[in-house]
mmCIF file of the C-alpha atoms, coordinates in Angstrom:
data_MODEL
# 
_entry.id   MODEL 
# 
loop_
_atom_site.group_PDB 
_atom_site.id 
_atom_site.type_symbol 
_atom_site.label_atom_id 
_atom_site.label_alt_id 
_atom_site.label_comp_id 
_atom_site.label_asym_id 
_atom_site.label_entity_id 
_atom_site.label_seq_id 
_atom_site.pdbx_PDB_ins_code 
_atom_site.Cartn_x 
_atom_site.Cartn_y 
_atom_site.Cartn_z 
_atom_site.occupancy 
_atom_site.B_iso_or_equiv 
_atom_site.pdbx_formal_charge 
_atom_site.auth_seq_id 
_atom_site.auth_comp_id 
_atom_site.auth_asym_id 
_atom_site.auth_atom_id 
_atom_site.pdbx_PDB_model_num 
ATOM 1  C CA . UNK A 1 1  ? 127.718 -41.278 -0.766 1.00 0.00 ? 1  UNK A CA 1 
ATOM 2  C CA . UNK A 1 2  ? 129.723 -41.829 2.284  1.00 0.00 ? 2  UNK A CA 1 
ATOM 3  C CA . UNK A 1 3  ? 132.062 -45.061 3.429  1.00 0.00 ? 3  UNK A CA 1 
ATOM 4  C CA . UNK A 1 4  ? 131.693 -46.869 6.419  1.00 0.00 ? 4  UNK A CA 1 
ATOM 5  C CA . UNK A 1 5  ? 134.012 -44.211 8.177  1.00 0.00 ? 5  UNK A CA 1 
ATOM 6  C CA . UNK A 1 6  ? 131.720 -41.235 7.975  1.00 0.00 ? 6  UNK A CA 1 
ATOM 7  C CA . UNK A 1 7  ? 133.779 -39.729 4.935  1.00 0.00 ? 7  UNK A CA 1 
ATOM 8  C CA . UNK A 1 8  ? 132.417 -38.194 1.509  1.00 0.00 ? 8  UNK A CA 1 
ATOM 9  C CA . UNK A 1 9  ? 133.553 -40.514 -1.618 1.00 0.00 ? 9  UNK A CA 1 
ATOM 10 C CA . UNK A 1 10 ? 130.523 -39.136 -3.993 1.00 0.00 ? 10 UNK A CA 1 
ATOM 11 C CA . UNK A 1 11 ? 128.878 -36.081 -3.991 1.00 0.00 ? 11 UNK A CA 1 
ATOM 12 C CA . UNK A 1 12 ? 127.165 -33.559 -6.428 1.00 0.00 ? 12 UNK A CA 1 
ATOM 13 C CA . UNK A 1 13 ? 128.124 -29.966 -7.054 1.00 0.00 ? 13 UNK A CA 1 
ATOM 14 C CA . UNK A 1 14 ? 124.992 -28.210 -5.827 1.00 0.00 ? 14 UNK A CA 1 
ATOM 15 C CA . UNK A 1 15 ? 125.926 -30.328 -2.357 1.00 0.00 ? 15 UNK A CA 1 
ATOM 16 C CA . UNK A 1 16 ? 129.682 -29.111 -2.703 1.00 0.00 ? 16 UNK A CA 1 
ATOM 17 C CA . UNK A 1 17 ? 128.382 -25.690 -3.310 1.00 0.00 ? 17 UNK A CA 1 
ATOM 18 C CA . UNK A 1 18 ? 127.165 -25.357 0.082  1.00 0.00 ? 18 UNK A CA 1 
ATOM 19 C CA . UNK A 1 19 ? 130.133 -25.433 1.700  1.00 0.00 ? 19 UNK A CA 1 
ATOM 20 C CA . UNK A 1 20 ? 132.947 -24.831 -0.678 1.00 0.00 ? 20 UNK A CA 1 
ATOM 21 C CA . UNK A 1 21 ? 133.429 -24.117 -4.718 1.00 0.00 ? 21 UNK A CA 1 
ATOM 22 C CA . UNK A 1 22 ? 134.960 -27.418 -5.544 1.00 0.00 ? 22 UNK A CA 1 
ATOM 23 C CA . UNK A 1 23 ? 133.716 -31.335 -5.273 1.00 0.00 ? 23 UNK A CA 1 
ATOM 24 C CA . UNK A 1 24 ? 137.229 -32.240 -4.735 1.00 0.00 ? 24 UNK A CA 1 
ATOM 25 C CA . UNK A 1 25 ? 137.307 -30.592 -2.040 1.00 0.00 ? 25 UNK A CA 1 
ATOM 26 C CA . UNK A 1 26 ? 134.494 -31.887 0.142  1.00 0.00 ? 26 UNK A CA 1 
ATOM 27 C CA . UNK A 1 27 ? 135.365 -35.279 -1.354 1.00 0.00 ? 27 UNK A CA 1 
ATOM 28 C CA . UNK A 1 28 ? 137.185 -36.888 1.458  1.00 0.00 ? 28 UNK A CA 1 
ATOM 29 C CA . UNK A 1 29 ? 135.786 -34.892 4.846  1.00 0.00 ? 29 UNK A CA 1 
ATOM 30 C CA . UNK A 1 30 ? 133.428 -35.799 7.076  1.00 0.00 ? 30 UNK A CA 1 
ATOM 31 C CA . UNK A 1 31 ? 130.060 -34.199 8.155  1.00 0.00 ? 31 UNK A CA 1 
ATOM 32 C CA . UNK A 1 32 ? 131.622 -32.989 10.962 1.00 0.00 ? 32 UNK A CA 1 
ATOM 33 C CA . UNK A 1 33 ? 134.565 -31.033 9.130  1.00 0.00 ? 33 UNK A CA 1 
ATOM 34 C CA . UNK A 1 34 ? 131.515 -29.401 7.203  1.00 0.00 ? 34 UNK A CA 1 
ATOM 35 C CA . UNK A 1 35 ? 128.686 -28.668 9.974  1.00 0.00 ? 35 UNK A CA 1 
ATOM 36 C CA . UNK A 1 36 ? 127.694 -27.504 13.662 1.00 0.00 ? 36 UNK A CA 1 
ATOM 37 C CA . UNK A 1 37 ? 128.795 -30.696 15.435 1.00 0.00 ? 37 UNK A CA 1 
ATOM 38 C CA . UNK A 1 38 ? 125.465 -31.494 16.511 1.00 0.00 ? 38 UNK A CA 1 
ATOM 39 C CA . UNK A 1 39 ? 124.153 -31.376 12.629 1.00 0.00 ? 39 UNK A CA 1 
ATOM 40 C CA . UNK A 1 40 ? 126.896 -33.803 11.815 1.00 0.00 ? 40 UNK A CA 1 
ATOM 41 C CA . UNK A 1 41 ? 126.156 -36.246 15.224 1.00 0.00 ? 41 UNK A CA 1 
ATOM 42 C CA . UNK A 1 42 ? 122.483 -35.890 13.908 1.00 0.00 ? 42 UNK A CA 1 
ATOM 43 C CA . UNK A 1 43 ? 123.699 -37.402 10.254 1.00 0.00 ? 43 UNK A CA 1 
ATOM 44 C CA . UNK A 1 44 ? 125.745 -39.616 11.540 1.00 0.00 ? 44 UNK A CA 1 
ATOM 45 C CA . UNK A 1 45 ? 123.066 -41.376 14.038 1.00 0.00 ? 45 UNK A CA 1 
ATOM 46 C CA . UNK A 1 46 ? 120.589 -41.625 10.821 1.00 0.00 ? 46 UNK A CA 1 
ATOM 47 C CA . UNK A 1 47 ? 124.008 -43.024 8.830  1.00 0.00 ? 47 UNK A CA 1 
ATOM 48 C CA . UNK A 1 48 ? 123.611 -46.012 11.390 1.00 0.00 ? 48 UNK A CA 1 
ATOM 49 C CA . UNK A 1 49 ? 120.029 -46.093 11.284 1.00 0.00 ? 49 UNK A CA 1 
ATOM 50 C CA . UNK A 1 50 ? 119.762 -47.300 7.954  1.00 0.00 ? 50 UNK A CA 1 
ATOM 51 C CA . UNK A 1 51 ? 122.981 -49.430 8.339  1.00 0.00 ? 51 UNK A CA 1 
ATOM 52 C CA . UNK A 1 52 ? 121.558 -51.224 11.465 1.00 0.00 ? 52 UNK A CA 1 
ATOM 53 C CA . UNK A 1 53 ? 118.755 -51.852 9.872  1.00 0.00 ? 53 UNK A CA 1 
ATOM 54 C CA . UNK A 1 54 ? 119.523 -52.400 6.373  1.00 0.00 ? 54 UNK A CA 1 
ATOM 55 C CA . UNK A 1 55 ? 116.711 -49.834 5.559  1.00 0.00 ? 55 UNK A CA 1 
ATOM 56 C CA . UNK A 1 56 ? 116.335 -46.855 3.694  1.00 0.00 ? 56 UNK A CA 1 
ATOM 57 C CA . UNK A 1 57 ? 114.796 -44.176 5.431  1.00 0.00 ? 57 UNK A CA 1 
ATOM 58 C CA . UNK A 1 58 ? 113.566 -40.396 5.086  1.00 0.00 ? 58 UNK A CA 1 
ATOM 59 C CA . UNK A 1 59 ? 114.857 -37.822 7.227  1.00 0.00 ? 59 UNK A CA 1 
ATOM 60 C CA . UNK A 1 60 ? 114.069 -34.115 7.647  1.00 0.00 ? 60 UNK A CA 1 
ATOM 61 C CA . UNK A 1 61 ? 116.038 -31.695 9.818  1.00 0.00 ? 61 UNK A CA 1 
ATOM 62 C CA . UNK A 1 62 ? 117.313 -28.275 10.363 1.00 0.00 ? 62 UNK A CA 1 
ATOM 63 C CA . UNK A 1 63 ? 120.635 -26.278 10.145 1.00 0.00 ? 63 UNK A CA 1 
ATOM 64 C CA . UNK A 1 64 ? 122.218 -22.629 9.998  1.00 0.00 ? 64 UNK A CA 1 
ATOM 65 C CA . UNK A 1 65 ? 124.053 -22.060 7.572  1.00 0.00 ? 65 UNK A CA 1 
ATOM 66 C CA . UNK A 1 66 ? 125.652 -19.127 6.822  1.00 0.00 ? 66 UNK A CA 1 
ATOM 67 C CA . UNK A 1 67 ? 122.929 -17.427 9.134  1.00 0.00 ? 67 UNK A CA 1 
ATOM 68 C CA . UNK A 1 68 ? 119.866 -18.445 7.421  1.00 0.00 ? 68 UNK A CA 1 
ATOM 69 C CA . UNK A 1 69 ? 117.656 -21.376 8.375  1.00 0.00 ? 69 UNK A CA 1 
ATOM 70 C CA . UNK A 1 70 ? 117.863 -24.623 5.560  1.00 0.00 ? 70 UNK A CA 1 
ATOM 71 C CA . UNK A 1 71 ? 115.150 -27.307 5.982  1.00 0.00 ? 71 UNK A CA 1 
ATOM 72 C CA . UNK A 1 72 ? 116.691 -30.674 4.445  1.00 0.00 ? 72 UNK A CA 1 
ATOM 73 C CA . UNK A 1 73 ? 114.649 -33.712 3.298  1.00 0.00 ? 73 UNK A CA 1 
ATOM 74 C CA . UNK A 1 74 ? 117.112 -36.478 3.092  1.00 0.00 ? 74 UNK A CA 1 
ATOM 75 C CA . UNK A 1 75 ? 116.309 -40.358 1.500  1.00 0.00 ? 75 UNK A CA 1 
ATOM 76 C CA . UNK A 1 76 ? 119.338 -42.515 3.184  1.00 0.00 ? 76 UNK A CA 1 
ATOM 77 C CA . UNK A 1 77 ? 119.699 -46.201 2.511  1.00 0.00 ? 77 UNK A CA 1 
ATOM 78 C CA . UNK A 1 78 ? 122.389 -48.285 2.546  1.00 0.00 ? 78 UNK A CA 1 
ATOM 79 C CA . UNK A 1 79 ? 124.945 -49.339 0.085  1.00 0.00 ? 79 UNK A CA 1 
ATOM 80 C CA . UNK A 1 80 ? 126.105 -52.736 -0.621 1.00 0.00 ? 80 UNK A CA 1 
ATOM 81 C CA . UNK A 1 81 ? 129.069 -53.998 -2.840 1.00 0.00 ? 81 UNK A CA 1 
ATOM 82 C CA . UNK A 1 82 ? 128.873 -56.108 -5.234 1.00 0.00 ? 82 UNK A CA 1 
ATOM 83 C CA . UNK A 1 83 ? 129.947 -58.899 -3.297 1.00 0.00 ? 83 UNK A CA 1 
ATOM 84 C CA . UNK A 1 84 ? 126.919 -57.965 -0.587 1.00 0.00 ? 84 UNK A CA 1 
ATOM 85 C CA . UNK A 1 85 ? 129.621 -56.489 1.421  1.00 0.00 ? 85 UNK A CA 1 
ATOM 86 C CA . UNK A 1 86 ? 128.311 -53.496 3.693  1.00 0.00 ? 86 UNK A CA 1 
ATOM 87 C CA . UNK A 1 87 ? 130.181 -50.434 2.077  1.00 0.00 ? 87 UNK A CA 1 
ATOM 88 C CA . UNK A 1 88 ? 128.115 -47.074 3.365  1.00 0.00 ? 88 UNK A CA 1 
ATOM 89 C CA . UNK A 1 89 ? 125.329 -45.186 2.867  1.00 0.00 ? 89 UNK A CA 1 
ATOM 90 C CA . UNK A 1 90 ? 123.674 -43.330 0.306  1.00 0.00 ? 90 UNK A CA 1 
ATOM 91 C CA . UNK A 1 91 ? 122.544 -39.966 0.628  1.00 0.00 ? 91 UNK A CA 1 
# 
């Protein structure tokens, strides 16, 4: 789960595992402090994609990491408080 600002507030340990050993450590960064920066422009255009349109949405894209290739199937959709307010987006 990430907040309006781009920024990790939820994630699961075989996520953190990826790029460091503990949750609390990813908790808090950006895609970009984790990933090539054109992985993390890529996440963060399909962040606004389902916030613009209030849609969930599958995406599937590429990255090296660690020098191996990683296909990713991500469901996104947008997260809402409980007052309706626009909070971020979900996976």
């Amino acid at each position: 789960m990430k907040n309006l600002d781009g920024q990790y507030v939820l994630v699961n340990q075989t996520f953190a595992d990826m790029f460091h050993p503990d949750v609390k450590q990813v908790t808090g960064m950006g895609a970009a402090g984790l990933l090539e920066p054109e992985i993390a422009e890529l996440l963060a255009e399909q962040d606004r994609a389902v916030l613009e349109t209030g849609v969930g949405r599958s995406f599937e894209y590429s990255a090296q990491m660690d020098g191996t290739k990683h296909t990713f199937l991500t469901n996104k959709a947008p997260y809402r408080d409980a007052n309706e307010k626009w909070w971020g987006s979900l996976g």
